[in-house]
N, C-alpha and C positions, 0 to 999 in steps of 0.2 A: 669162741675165744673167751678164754678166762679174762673178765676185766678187774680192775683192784676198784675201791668207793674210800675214796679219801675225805673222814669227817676230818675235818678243821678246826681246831681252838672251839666247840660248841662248850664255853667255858661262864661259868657268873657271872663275869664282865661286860658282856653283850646284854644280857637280860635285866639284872639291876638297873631301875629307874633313876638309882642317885648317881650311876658313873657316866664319866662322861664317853663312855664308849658306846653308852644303852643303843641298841638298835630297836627302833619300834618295829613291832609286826615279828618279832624276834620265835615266836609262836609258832606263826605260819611257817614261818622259814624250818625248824626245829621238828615239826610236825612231816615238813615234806622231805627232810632228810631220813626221819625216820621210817617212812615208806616206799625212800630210794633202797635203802638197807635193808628192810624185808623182803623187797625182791630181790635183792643181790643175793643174800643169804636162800631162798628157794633157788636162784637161780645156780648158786655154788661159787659165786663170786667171792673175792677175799675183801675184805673190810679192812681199813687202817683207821687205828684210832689214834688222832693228833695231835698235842697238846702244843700249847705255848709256854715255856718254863723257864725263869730266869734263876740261876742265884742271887741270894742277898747282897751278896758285894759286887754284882756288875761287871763280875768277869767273862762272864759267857757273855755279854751284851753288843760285843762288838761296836758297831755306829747305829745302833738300833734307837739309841735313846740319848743321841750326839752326836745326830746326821749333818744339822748346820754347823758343826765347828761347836756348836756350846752345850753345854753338859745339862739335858733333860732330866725330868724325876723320872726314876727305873719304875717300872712295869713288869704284871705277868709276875710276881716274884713269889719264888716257890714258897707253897706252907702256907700263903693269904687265899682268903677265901675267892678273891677274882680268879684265880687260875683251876678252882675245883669245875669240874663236868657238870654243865645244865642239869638236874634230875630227870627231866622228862626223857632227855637222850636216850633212846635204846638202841644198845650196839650187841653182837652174838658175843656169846663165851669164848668164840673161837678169835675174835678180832684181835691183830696185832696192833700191838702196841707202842709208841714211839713218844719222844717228845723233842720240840723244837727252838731252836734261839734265832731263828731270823724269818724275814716274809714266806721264802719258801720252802715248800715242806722237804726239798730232795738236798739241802745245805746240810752237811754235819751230821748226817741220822740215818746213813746208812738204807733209806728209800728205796734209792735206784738199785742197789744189788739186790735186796728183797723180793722187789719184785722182779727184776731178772730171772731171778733164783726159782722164781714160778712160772716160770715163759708168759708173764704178763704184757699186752704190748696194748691195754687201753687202758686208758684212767678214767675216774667221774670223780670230779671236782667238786666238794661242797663246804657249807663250814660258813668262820666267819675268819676275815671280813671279804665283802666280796672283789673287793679296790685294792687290799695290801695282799693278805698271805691266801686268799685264791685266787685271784691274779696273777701273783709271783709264781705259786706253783704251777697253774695251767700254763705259763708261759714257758718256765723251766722243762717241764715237763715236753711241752712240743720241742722248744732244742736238746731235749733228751732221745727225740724220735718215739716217744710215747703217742697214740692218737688221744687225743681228749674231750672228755664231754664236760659240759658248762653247762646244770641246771640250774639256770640265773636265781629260779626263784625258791630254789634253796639254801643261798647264800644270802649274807646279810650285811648292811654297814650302818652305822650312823649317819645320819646328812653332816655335811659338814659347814652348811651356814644353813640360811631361809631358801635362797636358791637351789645351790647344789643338793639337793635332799637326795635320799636310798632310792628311789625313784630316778634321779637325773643318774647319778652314779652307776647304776645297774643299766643303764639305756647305755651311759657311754664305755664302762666295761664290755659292753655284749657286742656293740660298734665295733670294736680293736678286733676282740678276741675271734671273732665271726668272721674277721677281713682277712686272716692267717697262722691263727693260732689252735680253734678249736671249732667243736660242733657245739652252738649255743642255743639250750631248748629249754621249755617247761617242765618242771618234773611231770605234769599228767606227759608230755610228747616225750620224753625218757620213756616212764613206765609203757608207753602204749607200744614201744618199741625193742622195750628188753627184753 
């Protein structure tokens, strides 16, 4: 079964120390997506490469960035350096290409007929962050009737206080998604199995 490897937003934002989106351990996470993807590509698997990407005027933004009712500073905006591709990322020549305006990746971009269109009927989940836009898409994705894989420890998030760390967050992502949503493993337990 041809599966698709959905990289997620692996964008500056995550990795820069002075934003406040920095994911620590952003490395490992980057490194082990890059080794889901070299086996997908021997494997013959299709690669989607996924961007976050806002216009400058906030018109694609939908309630993305003025969910509580009050008008947040926009994010992701095209042309700034937070929205460029991690360097490290290595993706094939052959990877499609997409970009995004909300958490998940099958809203607005034309995803699901893509892969359709390749009799694809698994996904793997990776990218950042692993609480908003892979989440939202492994979610989307299983009410798509897609099966999906969750290589936790190739996704990434910031903590969001002292408590809630990438750590707590990724424990209670994998809880949910593991109770009904998808197959949640290691990337060594991915690759030992692709």
């Amino acid at each position: 079964m041809t599966r698709a490897i959905l990289v997620i937003d692996v964008q500056k934002a995550y990795a820069d120390p002075a934003s406040p989106l920095h994911c620590v351990g952003n490395a490992d996470v980057i490194a082990n997506i890059n080794a889901i993807v070299t086996a997908a590509e021997t494997a013959g698997d299709v690669v989607v490469h996924i961007r976050h990407v806002h216009r400058a005027d906030g018109s694609d933004a939908g309630r993305m960035f003025d969910f509580s009712g009050e008008v947040g500073e926009l994010g992701f905006v095209a042309g700034t350096e937070e929205v460029d591709d991690d360097p490290r990322l290595r993706l094939p020549a052959g990877a499609l290409m997409i970009s995004k305006q909300r958490y998940s990746s099958f809203v607005g971009t034309g995803l699901d007929r893509m892969l359709r269109e390749r009799s694809i009927h698994r996904i793997v989940v990776t990218g950042f962050m692993t609480n908003f836009c892979c989440e939202a898409t492994a979610r989307h994705g299983h009410d798509l009737d897609y099966f999906v894989d969750f290589p936790v420890d190739a996704t990434g998030c910031p903590d969001l206080s002292e408590t809630v760390t990438q750590d707590t967050i990724r424990a209670g992502t994998s809880a949910t998604l593991a109770a009904g949503f998808a197959r949640v493993v290691t990337t060594a337990e991915w690759l030992a199995v692709s």
